[in-house]
C-alpha positions, 0 to 999 in steps of 0.5 A, a space after each residue: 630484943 636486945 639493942 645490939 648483939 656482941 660478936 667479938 673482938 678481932 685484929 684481922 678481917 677476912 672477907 669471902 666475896 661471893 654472897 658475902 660482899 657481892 651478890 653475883 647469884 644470877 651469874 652463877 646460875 647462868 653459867 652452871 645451868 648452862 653447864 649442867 645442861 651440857 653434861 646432863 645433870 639435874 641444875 638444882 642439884 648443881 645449884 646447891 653444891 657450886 657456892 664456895 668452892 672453885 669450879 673445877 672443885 665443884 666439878 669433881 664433887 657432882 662427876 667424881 670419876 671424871 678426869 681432873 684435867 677436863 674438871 680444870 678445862 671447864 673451870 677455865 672456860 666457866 671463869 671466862 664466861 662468868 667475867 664477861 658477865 656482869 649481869 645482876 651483879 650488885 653489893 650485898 645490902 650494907 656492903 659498901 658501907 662495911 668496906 668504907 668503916 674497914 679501910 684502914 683495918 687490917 682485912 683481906 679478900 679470900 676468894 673462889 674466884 680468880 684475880 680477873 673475876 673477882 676485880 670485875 665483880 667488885 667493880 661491878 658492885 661498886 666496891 673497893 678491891 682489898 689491897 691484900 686478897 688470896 684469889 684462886 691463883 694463889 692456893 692449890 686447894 680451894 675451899 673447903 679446905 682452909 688455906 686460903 683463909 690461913 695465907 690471908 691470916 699470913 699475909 695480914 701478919 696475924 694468929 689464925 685465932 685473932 682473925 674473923 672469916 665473914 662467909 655465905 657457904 657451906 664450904 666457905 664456913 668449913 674453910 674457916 672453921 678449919 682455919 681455926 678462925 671464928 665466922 660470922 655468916 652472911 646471907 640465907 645460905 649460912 643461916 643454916 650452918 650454925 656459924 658463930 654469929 649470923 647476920 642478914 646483910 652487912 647493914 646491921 654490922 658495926 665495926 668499932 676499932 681500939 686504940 690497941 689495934 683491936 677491932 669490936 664487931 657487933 650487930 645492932 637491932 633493928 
């Protein structure tokens, strides 16, 4: 095995959450178990399209003819649910690591989640909340649809091309893709989708910033 593996050289960082920085798997198959029950749908079928996405976007996928008010009435009350439970909610292996070697590069959070949910879950995680971040409340379309990573891209002041997307999710990783951004895959789940690089965990990942201003991202071997 080679003694590291070059992802590339970047100017932005963007930063998905869920997955990515934080693994908060046991609360989302909590609350949506709980919400697939109580529409009568199959929960491992729900489990597999929930990632990524926000709720009510969810919602629409497994109940297409459903009205989309309810879609986002449930979405508000399933947001609540799962901020006040932090149960399980740990960091991805590497996790706060990675974010103490970015701090003072240019990254942004671009989440699903909204701007409660997700500070409770990086607290929960013991990790440090971006400055910049594009939460749910921020876009009108949630992801697989690439606004969020494009305002996180505007935001930081940099080209959609200059920046890499980190991501777990199949809609996260389309999201990125569209963006016109690179994706480095975090997690079992992107392993799958054929993201331009691929790690296990964030504890491989070695960040080396330029005195251009250029930020090096590699992936040791083991």
């Amino acid at each position: 095995m080679p003694r590291s593996e070059t992802i590339g050289v970047f100017k932005a960082l963007l930063l998905d959450m869920d997955g990515t920085l934080v693994n908060s798997d046991a609360v989302v198959e909590r609350c949506w178990r709980r919400w697939a029950a109580r529409e009568g749908l199959d929960p491992e079928a729900v489990l597999k399209v929930v990632h990524g996405r926000q709720g009510y976007a969810t919602m629409a996928v497994l109940l297409p003819d459903r009205p989309m008010e309810r879609n986002h009435a449930d979405n508000r009350a399933m947001l609540a649910e799962e901020t006040a439970d932090t149960d399980g909610v740990v960091p991805v292996a590497g996790a706060p690591a990675f974010m103490e070697a970015i701090a003072a590069l240019p990254h942004a959070l671009v989440t699903s989640a909204d701007e409660a949910l997700a500070r409770t879950r990086m607290t929960a995680a013991g990790l440090r909340m971006p400055t910049t971040r594009v939460t749910a409340e921020h876009v009108g379309a949630s992801k697989p649809d690439p606004e969020g990573f494009l305002k996180g891209a505007a935001e930081l002041g940099f080209a959609p091309a200059d920046c890499v997307v980190f991501e777990d999710s199949e809609a996260g990783i389309a999201a990125g893709r569209a963006a016109g951004m690179r994706v480095v895959g975090v997690g079992p789940r992107a392993a799958a989708l054929s993201p331009d690089a691929h790690v296990e965990d964030l504890t491989r990942l070695r960040v080396e910033a330029a005195a251009d201003g250029s930020i090096g991202l590699r992936i040791t071997a083991r």
